[in-house]
C-alpha positions in Angstrom: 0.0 0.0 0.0 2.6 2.2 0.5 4.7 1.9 -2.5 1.3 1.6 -5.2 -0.3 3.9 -2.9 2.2 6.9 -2.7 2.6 6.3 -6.5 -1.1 6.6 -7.2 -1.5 9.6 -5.2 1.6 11.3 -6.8 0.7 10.4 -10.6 -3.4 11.4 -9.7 -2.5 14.7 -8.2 -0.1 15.7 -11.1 -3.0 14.9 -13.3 -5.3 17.3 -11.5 -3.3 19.7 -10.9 -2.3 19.9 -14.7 -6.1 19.7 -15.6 -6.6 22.6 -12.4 -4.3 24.9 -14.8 -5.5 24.1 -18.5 -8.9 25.1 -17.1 -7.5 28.0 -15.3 -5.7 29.1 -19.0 -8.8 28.6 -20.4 -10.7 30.9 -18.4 -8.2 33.5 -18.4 -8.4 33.7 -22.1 -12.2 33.8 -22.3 -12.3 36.7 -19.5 -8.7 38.9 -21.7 -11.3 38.1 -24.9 -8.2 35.8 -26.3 -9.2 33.1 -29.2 -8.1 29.9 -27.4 -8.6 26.7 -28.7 -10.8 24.1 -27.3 -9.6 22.0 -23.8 -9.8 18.9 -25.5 -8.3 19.5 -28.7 -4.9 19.5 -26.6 -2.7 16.5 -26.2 -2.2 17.8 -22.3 -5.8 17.7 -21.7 -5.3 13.7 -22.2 -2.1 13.3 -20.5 -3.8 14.7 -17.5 -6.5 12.0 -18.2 -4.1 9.2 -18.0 -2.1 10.8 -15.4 -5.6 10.7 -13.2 -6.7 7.1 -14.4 -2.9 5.6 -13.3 -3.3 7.5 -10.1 -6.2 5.8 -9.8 -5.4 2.2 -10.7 -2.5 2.2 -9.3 -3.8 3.4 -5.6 -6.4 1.0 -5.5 -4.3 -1.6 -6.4 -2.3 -1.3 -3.5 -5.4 -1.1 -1.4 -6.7 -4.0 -2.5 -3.3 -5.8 -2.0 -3.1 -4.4 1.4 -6.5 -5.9 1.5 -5.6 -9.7 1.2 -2.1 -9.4 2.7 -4.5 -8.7 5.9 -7.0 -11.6 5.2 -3.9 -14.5 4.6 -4.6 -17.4 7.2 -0.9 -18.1 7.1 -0.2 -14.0 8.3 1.1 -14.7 11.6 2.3 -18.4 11.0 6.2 -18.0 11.7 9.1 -19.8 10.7 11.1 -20.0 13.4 11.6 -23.5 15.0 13.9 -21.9 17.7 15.1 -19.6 20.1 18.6 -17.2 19.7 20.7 -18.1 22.1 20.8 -21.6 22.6 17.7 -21.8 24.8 15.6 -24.8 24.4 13.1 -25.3 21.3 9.8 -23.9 20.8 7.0 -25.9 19.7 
């Protein structure tokens, strides 16, 4: 969870945040009376799409491995047939 899940969260809030300013260009031209081409018709529009669908993907993927690393019946089943130290073995 927190590998996929710091991952998600990065990639999803670089994809907002770069959809947060292509709207934010976009109204500043409208309000300056600037021709600006449509959102969409940029490539960044759908990088920022991607960026927020990996985010995504990625962050619940980790949650959902976090998920059945919690629900193993063998979680707490150790290895260990003995003691450090030479003290007598555990059974």
């Amino acid at each position: 969870m927190h590998f996929f899940g710091s991952l998600g969260l990065l990639l999803f809030i670089l994809g907002f945040l770069s959809a947060v300013w292509l709207g934010a260009q976009k109204i500043y031209c409208l309000r300056h009376g600037i021709v600006a081409p449509l959102v969409t018709s940029s490539p960044y529009f759908y990088f920022c799409l991607v960026f927020m669908l990996m985010g995504l993907q990625l962050f619940l993927a980790g949650y959902l491995a976090e998920l059945v690393g919690r629900n193993s019946p063998t979680r707490n089943a150790y290895l260990i047939a003995e003691r450090l130290g030479g003290y007598e073995k555990v059974e």
